[in-house]
N, C-alpha and C positions, 0 to 999 in steps of 0.2 A: 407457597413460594411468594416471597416477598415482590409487587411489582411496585417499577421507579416511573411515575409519569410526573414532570417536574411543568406540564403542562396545564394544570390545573391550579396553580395555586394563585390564588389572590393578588390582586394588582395594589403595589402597597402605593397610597398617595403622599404626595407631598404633607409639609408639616401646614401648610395653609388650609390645603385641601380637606385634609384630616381635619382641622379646626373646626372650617364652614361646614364639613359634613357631622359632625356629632351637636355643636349648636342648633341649625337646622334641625334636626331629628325633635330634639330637646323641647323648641319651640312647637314644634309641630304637634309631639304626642303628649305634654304636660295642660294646664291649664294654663289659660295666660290671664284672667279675666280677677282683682283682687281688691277689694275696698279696705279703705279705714277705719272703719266699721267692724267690720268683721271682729270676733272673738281672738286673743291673742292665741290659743292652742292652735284652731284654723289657719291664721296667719305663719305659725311657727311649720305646721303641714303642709302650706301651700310650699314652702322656698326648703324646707329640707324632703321634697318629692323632688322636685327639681336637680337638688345640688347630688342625689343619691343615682336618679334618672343619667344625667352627665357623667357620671363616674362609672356607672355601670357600662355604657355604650364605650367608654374608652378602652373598659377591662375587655371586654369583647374583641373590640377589633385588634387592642396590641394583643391579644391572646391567640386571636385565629393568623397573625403573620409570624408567630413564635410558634404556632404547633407546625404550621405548613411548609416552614422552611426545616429542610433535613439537617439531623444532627448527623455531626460529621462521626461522630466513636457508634453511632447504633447503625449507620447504614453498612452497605459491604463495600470493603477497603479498595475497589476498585473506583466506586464512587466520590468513595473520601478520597485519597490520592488525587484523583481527579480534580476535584472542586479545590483542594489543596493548589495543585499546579495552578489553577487558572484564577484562581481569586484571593489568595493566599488566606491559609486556616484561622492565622492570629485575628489578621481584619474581620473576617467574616463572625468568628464567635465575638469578636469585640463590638459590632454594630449588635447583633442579637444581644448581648448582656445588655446593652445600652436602653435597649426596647423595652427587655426585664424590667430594669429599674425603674424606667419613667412607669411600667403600669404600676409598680408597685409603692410608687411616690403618690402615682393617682390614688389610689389608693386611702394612702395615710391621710391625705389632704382633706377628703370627703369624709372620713371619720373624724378629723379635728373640727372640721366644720360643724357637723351635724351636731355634736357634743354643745359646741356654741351657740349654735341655733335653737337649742331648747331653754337655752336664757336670754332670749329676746324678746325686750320689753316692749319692744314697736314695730310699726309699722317700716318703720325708714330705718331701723338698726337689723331686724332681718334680711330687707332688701341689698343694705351694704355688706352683709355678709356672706349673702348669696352671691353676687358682682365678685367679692375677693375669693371666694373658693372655686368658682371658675375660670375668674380670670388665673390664678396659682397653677391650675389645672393646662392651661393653654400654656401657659411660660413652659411647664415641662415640654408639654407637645413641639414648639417651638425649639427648643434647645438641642432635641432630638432628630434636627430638621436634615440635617448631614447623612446621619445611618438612615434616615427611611429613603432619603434618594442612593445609598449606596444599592440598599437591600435591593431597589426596584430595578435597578441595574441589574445585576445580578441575577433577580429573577426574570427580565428578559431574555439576559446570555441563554438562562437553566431552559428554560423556554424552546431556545433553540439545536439544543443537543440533542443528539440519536436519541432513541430508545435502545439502550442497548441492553438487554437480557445476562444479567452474570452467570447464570448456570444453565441456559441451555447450549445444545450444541453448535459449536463457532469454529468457524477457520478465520483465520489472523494471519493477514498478509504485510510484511515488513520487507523490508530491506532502502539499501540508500534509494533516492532522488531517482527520477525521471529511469529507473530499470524497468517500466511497464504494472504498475500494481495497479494505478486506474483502469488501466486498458483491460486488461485481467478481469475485475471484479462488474465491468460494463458488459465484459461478454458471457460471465455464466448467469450474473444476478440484473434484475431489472433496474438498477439503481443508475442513477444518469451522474456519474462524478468527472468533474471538466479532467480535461486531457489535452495538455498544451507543450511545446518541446522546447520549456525549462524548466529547472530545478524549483521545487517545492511548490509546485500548484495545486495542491493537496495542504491544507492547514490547518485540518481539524478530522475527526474521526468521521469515515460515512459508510454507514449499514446498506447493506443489500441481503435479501432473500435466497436462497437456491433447494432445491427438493431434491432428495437422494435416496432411492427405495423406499418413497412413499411417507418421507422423514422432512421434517424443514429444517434446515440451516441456515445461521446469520453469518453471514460473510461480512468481516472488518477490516475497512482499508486506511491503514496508520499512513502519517504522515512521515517522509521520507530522514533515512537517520543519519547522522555524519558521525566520522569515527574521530570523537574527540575525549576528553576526559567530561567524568556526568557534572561536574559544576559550571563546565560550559557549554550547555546545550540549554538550547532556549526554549521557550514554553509549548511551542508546534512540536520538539521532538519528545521532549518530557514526556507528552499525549500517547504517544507510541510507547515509552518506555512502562509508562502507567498500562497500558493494555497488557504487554508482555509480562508484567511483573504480577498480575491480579489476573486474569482471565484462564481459563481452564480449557485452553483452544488448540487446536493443531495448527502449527507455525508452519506457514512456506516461507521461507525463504527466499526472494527471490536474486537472481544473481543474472547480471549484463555479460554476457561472455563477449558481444559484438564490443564494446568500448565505447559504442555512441552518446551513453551517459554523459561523459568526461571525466568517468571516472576507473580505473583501471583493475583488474581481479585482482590484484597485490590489494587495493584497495577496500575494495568488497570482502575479502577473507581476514582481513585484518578486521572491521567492522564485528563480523561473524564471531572472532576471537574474544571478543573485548568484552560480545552480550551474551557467548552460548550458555554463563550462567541464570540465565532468564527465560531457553529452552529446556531446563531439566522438565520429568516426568512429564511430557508435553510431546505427543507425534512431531515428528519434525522431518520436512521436506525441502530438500534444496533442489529451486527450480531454475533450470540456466534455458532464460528468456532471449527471444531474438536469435533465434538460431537462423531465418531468413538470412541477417547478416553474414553470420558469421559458425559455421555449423561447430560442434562441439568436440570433433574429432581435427579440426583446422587448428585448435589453439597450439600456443608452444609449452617444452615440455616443465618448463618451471607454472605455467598456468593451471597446465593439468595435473600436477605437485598437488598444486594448494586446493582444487578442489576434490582430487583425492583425499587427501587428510578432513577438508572440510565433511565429503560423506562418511567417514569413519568417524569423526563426533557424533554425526546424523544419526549414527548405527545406533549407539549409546543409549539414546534416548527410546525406542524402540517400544513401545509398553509400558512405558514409566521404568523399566528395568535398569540397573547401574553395570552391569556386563556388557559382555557383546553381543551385537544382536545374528540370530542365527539365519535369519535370513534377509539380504539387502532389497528386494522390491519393492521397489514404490521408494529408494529412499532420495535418490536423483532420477531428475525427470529434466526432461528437452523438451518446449515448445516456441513458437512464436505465435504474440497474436494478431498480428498482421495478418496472418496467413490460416490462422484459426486451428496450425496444426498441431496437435497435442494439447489443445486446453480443456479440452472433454475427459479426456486423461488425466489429467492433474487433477481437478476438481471430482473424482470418482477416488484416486489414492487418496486422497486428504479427507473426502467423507469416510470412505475403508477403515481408514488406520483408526481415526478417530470413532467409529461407533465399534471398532474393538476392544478400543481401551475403555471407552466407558460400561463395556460390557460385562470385561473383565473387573473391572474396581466395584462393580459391585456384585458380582460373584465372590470378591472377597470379603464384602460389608458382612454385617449379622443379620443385616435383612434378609440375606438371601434363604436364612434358615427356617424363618418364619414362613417364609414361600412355600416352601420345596416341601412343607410339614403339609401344604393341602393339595400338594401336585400327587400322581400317581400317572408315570407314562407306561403305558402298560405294551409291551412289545410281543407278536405274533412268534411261536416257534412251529416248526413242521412237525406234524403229527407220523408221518412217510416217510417214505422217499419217492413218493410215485407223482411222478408229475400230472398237473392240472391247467395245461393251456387255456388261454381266455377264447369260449366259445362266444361267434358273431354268426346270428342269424345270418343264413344265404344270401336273402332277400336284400339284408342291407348290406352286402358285399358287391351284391349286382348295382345297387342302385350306387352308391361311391362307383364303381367302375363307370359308370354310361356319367355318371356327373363328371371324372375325369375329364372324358371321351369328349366330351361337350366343352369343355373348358378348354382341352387343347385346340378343337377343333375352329372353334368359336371366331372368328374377323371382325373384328371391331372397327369402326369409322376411321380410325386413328390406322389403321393397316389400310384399308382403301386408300388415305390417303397419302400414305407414304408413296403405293403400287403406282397411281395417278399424276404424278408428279411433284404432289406436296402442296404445303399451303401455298394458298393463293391463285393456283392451278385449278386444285381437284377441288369440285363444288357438291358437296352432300346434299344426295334429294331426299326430298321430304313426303313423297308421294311412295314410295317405294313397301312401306308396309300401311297402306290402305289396304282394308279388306273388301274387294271388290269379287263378282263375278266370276270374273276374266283378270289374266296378272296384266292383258296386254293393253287394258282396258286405265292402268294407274298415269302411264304418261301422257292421255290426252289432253289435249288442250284446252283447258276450263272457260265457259262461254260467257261472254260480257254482257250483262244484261242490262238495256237502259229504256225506260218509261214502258217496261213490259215489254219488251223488244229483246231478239238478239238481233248483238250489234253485226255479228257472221252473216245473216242474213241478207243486209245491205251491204255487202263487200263483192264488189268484182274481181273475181282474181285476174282477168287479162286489161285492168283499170290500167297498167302501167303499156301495154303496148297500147291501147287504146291516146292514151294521152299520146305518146310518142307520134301517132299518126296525125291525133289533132294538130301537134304542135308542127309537124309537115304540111299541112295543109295550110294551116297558115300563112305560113314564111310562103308557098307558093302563094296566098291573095294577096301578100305586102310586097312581093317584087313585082307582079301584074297591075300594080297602083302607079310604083315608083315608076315602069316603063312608060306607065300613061303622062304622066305629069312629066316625065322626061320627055317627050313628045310633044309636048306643048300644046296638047287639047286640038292636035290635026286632024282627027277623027269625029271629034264634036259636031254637032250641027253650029250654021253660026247664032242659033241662039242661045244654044247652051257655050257656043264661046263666049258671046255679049255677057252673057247672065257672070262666067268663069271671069271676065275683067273685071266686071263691075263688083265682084267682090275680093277681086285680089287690090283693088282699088281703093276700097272701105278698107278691107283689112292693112294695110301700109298707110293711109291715115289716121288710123287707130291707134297705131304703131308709133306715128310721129307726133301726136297728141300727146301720147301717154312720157314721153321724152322730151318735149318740150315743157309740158307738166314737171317732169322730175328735177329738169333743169333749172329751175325761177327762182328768182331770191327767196320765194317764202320758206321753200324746201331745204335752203342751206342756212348753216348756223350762224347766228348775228353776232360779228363783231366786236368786241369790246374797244372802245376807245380808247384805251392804253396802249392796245394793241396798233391803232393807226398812227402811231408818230408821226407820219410825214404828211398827213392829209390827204392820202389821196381818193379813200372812197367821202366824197362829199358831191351835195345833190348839183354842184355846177358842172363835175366831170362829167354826171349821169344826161344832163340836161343835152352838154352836148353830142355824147354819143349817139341818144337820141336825134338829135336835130340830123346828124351827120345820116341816121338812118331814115329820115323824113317821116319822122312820129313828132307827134306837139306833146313834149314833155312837161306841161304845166300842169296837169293831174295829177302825173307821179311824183312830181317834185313837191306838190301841195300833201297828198297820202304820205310820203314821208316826212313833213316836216311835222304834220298834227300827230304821229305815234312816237316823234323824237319828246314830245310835252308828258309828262307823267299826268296818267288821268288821274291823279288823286289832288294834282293839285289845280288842275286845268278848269277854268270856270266853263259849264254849261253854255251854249250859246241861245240867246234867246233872240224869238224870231215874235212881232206884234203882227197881228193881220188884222185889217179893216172888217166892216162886215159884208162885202165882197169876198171876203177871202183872199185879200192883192196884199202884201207886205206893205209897209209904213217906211218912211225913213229913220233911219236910226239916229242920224245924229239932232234930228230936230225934236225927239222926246226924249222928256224929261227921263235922267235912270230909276228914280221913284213914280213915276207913271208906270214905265216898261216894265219895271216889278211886278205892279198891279194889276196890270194886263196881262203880263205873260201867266203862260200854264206847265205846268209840267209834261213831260211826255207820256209819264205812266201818274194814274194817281188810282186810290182806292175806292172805290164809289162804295157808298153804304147802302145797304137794299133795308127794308122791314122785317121784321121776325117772323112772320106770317108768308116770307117768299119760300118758294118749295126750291132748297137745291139738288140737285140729284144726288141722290146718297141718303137722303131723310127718311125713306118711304112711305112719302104721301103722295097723293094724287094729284092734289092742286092745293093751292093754297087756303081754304075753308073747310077741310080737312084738319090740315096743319093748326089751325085758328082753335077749333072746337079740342083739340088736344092740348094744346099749350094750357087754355082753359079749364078742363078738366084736374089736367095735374094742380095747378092754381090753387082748383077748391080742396082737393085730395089733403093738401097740410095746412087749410086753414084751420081748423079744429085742433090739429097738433100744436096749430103755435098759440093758438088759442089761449090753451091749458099752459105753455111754457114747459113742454116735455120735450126731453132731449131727444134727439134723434141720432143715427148712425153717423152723420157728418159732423155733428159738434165736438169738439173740443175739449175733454174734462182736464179739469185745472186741480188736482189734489192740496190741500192744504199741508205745509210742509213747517215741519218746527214750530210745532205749537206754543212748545213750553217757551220761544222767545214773546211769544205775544203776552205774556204774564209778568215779564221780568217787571222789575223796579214797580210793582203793585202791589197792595196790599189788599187782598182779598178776604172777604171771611164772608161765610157763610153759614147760614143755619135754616132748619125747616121746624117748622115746630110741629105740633103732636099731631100725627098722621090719623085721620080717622075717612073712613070710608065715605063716598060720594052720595048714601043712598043717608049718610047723616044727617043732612043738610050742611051739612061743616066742608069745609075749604081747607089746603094744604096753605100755608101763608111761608113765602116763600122771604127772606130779609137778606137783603145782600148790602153790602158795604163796601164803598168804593172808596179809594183814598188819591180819587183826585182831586185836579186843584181849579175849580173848590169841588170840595166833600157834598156828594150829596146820598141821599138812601130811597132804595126804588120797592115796593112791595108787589109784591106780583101777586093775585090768588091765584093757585093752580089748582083744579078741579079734576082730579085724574085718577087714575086707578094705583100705580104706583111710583114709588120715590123717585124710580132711576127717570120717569118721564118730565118731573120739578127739576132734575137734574142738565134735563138736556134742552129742556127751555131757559133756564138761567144759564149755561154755556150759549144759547143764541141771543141772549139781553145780553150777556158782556161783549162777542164778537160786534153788534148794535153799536154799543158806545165805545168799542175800539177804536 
């Protein structure tokens, strides 16, 4: 059986594409490397490999998008039809002839060449005739540049069609627009086809799977069809009419009895009129959908007319038979699939009908004879008349019966928990079949064990009246307090009343401190002087509220005017003292004196290396001394030698090759002979600066590469 997988074939490129990709190739896997020198036979070989290489790679590729695209007269007329409606047949063979000729122009081209190239007298008249036979070759490629992007079209469309099987078993669901066929073919088969409520949202063919006794089925959902004449119907419906007219399926029919389509059963039976030439020899089911709506014994009686007569065509077809059919089941069907009632139905008649027919078609092939010539069903006759009931051991009669028994008898979690009041109620225990001792022994209460401990152990069960009496005892010490302090300490001796003032005393100036404290400008937020328009918190208010209180506000009003100054920009004040330690007058020294003299408030004092600060761990300073010292000598021997150590810095040498530019180096060693010769390596280098001089080095060494890397450290030298 022929399969169509239209997913495999070659992605044809563009005419440029095509170009760059067979040059490319050409250059890659020929020689490219050719002198003038060369012998003319050689030279005539080199450029007729070439021009034969290019012609070959062309024949290949227009060869493999000519076998891969399907001819439309060898494939099955479903397909051609097909490819017909959506891409028209004229164009399509017209692009493929077109592909033909240019390879077979390639062709002729590489043979006129080649013919020529064996009477090339030169170098530069083979190479020009190499250049013109390919470049001849590319003009065709080019000209053809139109059909190779139709073709690529096309085979993306081809790309994205069904897979659809022409000979295995299919149901083929038709009828007009928006009557429910997606919805249908969503609910028996896995296939996700949109389902939207308007007319034709379905535009192209889409396959779905379903299994019926063990059997697959491809279920095809055509695009919806209007009842017009066939030369106006446009390429969506043609799709449909192409399945109906080529595929070997059992037809449902589907038919809107509700009218929510917008389209009316006069409608729909006229439709059915126009194509029942395309259900011959074909099962055929008329399915009246949406009965939710509208049920099928509700219609009127001209509705019910026409789908009358529409089942008596139905009949017709019955088997492929041209009579009437003798029995109508299965031939109208009711469902809706909103409601999902009756679609399991439908989908069991249309498998039915359909694997009887194909049953019978080929009981009547000549195959069947070839068959039936190695079958032999061989049937039992009664040898008696005495009967021989089927004897069953006892044994297993008693055992079914007690399995019965157990089966009826049996309460399952699900019955407890109906009896219990239901979910959320009834809580299923999990203790209940431990195998224990004792049954009474399952609901006890499992012991909490912490650091080897149980936790039972330390538990008082009368903890709660216990606390309740604490918490009474209590409340009687805190009302025996309050009466005392309510009483005002009459009972005290009076030194324990002295002692009782003197600290309700303390404690109420405590009290007034901490509030006085809370009080103070420093506590509340400052000001902005945006905010004071009118002036009124200024230090001459303050100065006399003060006075008015008989405080000498010249300290605060001094405190406030030195934090009104920004310390950033406020000069230091500086203060000279004699060596008494008595201040000096300020305006009678010099301000470059008073510099000179003045000190800082804080300065850094410098100590000796040798001081111990704490944190160093040494003991005293001659300690310290004999260490510093030590370490000292520790790296003099390393620096000694000039050995790098963990702290130094390596500097890698980067871009050698600039340090050489614009030089002219040359070097040479002359005849190496061994150190135990007495003979020396003479090393001559030549430098072409300005001026020219020449340095000879002896180098006395074992081998070359060591002349080599002392003459790299003489040039880095005079770099």
């Amino acid at each position: 059986m022929v399969q169509y997988n239209f997913k495999r074939m070659t992605v044809v490129p563009s005419g440029k594409d095509f170009i760059d990709i067979i040059l490319s190739r050409t250059q890659r896997q020929t020689p490219t490397v050719v002198h003038k020198g060369y012998a003319i036979n050689r030279l005539r070989q080199f450029y007729m490999r070439k021009v034969k290489y290019t012609q070959t790679n062309f024949h290949e590729k227009l060869s493999t998008i000519i076998d891969e695209f399907p001819r439309l007269d060898d494939i099955h007329p479903f397909y051609g039809d097909l490819l017909h409606v959506l891409y028209n047949k004229d164009h399509y063979k017209l692009a493929l002839g077109q592909i033909n000729t240019a390879r077979n122009l390639i062709s002729k081209i590489a043979k006129d060449y080649v013919k020529l190239l064996k009477y090339g007298d030169s170098l530069y008249r083979c190479k020009s005739l190499k250049v013109a036979a390919l470049g001849r070759m590319c003009t065709v490629i080019k000209r053809i540049g139109p059909s190779l992007a139709y073709l690529e079209q096309i085979r993306q469309h081809m790309a994205r069609l069904p897979s659809i099987d022409p000979n295995t078993r299919t149901i083929l669901i038709c009828g007009y627009p928006n009557v429910g066929k997606s919805s249908f073919i969503n609910k028996i088969t896995r296939a996700d086809v949109d389902v939207q409520p308007y007319a034709f949202t379905t535009k192209s063919l889409f396959v779905g799977h379903t299994d019926y006794k063990y059997l697959r089925y491809q279920v095809i959902d055509t695009p919806g069809i209007l009842d017009r004449p066939f030369e106006d119907r446009n390429i969506i419906e043609m799709c449909s009419i192409t399945a109906l007219a080529h595929l070997r399926a059992a037809v449902l029919f589907f038919l809107d009895i509700s009218g929510s389509c917008g389209y009316t059963i006069a409608q729909q039976a006229a439709l059915f009129q126009s194509i029942k030439s395309l259900f011959m020899n074909k099962p055929l089911i008329i399915v009246c959908n949406k009965t939710d709506l509208q049920p099928l014994e509700g219609i009127s009686e001209e509705d019910m007319k026409l789908v009358t007569e529409m089942k008596s065509e139905a009949m017709k077809t019955v088997i492929g038979q041209g009579g009437e059919a003798t029995n109508d089941d299965g031939v109208l069907l009711t469902m809706s699939t909103l409601t999902e009632e009756g679609v399991t139905s439908v989908k069991n008649a249309a498998c039915e009908r359909l694997l009887n027919q194909r049953v019978e078609l080929k009981m009547k092939s000549k195959k069947i004879n070839d068959c039936l010539n190695r079958f032999h069903v061989a049937m039992p006759k009664p040898r008696d008349h005495k009967e021989r009931p089927v004897c069953i051991p006892q044994a297993v009669l008693e055992a079914r019966a007690k399995q019965a028994a157990e089966k009826e008898k049996r309460t399952t979690e699900k019955d407890l928990e109906n009896q219990n009041g239901g979910a959320g109620v009834y809580s299923a225990s999990l203790k209940k079949n431990y195998i224990l001792a004792h049954d009474e022994w399952k609901e006890d209460i499992m012991p909490e064990i912490l650091d080897g401990h149980n936790v039972f152990d330390f538990v008082d069960p009368d903890i709660l009246i216990r606390l309740e009496e604490l918490e009474q005892e209590e409340g009687l010490w805190q009302a025996e307090v309050d009466d005392d302090v309510e009483m005002g300490g009459m009972e005290l001796t009076p030194e324990e009343q002295k002692a009782l003032a003197e600290i309700r005393k303390k404690k109420s100036l405590l009290i007034r401190q901490h509030r006085i404290k809370k009080s103070t400008a420093e506590s509340r937020p400052t000001v902005p002087r945006k905010f004071d328009k009118d002036r009124e918190f200024t230090s001459k208010r303050m100065g006399r509220q003060l006075s008015a209180l008989g405080i000498d506000p010249s300290m605060a009003i001094n405190r406030a005017r030195s934090r009104s100054v920004s310390m950033r920009g406020r000069k230091r004040e500086r203060s000279v003292k004699d060596g008494n330690g008595s201040g000096s007058d300020m305006e009678d020294t010099p301000n470059k004196k008073l510099r000179s003299m003045s000190r800082p408030h804080s300065r850094s004092r410098s100590r000796p290396p040798t001081d111990v600060v704490p944190g160093d761990g040494f003991k005293d300073s001659d300690q310290k001394s004999k260490a510093l010292d030590k370490a000292r000598k520790s790296v003099k021997n390393r620096n000694k030698n000039a050995r790098r150590g963990e702290a130094d810095r390596e500097c890698l040498a980067k871009n050698v090759d600039l340090c050489f530019v614009g030089k002219k180096i040359c070097c040479f060693i002359s005849c190496s002979i061994d150190w135990r010769m007495r003979d020396a390596k003479m090393v001559s280098t030549e430098l072409s600066f300005s001026p020219c001089f020449i340095v000879l080095i002896p180098v006395a060494v074992l081998d070359q590469r060591y002349a080599l890397m002392t003459l790299l450290l003489v040039l880095l030298f005079f770099f």
